[in-house]
C-alpha positions as CSV (number, residue, x, y, z in Angstrom):
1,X,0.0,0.0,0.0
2,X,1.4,3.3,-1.1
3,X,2.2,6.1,1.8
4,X,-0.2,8.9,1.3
5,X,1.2,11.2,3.8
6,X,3.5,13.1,2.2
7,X,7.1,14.3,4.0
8,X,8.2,12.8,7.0
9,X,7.3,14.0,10.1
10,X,9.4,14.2,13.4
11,X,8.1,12.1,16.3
12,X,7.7,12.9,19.7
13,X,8.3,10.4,22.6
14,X,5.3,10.0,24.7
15,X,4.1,8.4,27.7
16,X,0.2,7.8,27.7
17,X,-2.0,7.9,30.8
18,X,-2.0,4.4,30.6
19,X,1.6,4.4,31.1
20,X,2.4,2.5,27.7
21,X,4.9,4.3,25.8
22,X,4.5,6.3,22.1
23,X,6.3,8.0,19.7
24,X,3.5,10.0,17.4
25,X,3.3,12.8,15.5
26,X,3.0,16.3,16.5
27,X,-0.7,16.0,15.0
28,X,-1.4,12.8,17.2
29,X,0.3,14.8,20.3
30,X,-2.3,17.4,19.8
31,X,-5.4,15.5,19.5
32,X,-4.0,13.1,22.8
33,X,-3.2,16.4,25.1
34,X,-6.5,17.6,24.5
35,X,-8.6,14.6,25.5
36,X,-6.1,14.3,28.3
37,X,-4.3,11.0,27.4
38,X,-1.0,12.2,28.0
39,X,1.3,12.3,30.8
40,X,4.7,12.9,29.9
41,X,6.6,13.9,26.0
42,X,9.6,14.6,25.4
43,X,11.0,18.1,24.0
44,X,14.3,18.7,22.9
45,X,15.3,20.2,26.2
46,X,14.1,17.4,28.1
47,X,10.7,15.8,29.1
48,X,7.2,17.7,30.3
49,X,4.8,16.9,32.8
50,X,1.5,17.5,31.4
51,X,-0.5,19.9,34.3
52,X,2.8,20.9,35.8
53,X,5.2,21.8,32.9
54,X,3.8,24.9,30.5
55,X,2.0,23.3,27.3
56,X,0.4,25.0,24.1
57,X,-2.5,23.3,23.4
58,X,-4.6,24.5,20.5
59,X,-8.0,25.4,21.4
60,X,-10.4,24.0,19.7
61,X,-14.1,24.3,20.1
62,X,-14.7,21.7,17.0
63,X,-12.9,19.0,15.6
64,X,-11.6,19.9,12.0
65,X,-12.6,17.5,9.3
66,X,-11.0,15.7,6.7
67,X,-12.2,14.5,3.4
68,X,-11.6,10.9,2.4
69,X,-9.7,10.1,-0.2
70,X,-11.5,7.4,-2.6
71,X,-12.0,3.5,-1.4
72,X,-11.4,4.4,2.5
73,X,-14.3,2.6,4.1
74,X,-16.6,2.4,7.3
75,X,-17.5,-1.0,8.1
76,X,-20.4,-1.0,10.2
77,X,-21.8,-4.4,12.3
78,X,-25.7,-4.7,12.3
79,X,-26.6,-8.0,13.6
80,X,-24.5,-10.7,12.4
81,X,-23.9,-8.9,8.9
82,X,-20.9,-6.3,8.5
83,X,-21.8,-3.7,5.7
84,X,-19.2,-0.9,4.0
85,X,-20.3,2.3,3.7
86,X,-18.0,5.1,1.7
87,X,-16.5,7.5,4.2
88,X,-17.4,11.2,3.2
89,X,-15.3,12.9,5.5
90,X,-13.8,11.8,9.5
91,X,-12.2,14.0,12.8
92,X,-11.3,12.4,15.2
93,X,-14.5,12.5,17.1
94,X,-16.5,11.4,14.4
95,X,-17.1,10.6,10.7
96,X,-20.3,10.6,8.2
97,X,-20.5,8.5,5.6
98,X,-22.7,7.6,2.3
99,X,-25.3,4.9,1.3
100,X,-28.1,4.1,-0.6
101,X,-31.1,2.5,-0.1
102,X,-34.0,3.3,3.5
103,X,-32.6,4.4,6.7
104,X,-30.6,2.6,8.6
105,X,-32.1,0.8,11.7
106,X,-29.1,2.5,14.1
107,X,-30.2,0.1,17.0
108,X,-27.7,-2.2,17.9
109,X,-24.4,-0.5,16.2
110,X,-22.3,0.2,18.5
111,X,-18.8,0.0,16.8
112,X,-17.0,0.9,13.1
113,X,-14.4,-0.4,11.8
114,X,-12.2,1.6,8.9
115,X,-10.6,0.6,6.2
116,X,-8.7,1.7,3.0
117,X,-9.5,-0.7,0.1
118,X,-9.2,-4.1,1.6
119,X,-6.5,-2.9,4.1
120,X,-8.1,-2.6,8.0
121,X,-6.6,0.4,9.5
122,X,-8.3,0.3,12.7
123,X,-11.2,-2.1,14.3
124,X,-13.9,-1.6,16.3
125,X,-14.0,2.1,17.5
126,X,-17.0,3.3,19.6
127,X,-19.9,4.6,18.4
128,X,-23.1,6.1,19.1
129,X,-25.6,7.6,15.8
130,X,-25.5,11.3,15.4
131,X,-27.9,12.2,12.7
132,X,-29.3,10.3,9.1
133,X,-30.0,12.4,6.6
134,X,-31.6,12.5,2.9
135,X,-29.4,13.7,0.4
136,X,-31.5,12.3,-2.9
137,X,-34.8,10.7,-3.4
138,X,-34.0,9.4,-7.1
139,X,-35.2,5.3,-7.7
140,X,-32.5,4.9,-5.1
141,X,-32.5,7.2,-2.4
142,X,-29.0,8.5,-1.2
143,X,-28.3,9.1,2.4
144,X,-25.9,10.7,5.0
145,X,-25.4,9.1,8.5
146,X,-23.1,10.4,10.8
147,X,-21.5,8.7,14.1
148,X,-19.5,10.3,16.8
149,X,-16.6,8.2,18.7
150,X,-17.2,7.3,22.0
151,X,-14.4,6.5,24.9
152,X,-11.9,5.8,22.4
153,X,-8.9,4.2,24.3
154,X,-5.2,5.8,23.6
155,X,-4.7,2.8,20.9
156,X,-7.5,3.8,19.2
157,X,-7.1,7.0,19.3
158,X,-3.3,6.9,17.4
159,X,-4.9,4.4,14.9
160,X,-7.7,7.1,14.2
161,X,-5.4,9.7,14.0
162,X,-2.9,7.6,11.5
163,X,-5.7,6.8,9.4
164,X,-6.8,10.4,9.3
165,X,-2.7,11.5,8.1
166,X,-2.8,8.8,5.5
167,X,-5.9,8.3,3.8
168,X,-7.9,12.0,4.1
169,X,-7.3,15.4,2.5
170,X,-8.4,18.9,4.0
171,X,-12.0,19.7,3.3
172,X,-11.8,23.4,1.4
């Protein structure tokens, strides 16, 4: 699979509140330090204490999005059937994606799983259904849903964050 994330970055040694250790990307810092999952990282002159060492931490009141690139996939459980849906565009609290057909019955799904072509990326992230929208009413009716991640655990969180760097674009 080809990398889609352009230059190198420089990685950051991290120790997670779960006391595992890291080494992410400035971006995955970020979106870690603010929903708290971080103890320690290491700067050049030496490491920082998050809540006792000086941070800047970007304040954001919403979640940018990204649009997916072509063939990166939500794969959604309902009942004993797993279904793709094409991924219109992710952050990392959330993601809407694309489908035809009625409504989906949201009871019952409780995870997603993403993909890029046949490649899993990253399994069974909590969910709960934020919205399901109409988009066309043509012999096949087009539709929006839209999740939001729930209590995603600090291995999630870098797997979301990785598939976000490599298989999404800025939405303009």
């Amino acid at each position: 699979m080809p990398d889609r994330r352009g230059p190198e970055q420089e990685h950051i040694h991290v120790i997670a509140r779960d006391g595992t250790y890291q080494y992410l990307t400035p971006p995955a810092l970020n979106v870690l330090l603010e929903k708290n999952n971080v103890m320690k990282f290491k700067r050049s002159s030496g490491w920082v204490t998050v809540g006792i060492d000086p941070i800047r931490v970007k304040d954001r009141r919403e979640s940018p999005r990204f649009k997916a690139l072509p063939r990166a996939l939500a794969s959604i459980s309902q009942g004993p059937e797993m279904l793709p849906y094409h991924i219109v565009d992710i952050s990392d609290s959330g993601l809407s994606f694309r489908y035809l057909g009625e409504s989906i019955n949201y009871t019952g799904i409780f995870s997603v799983s993403l993909y890029h072509e046949d490649d899993l990326v990253v399994s069974d992230l909590p969910v709960k259904d934020v919205s399901d929208i109409g988009l066309s009413d043509g012999h096949v009716p087009v539709r929006r849903g839209s999740l939001c991640f729930e209590s995603l655990s600090f291995e999630q969180q870098n797997k979301l964050v990785t598939f976000i760097e490599g298989f999404t674009e800025p939405l303009h």
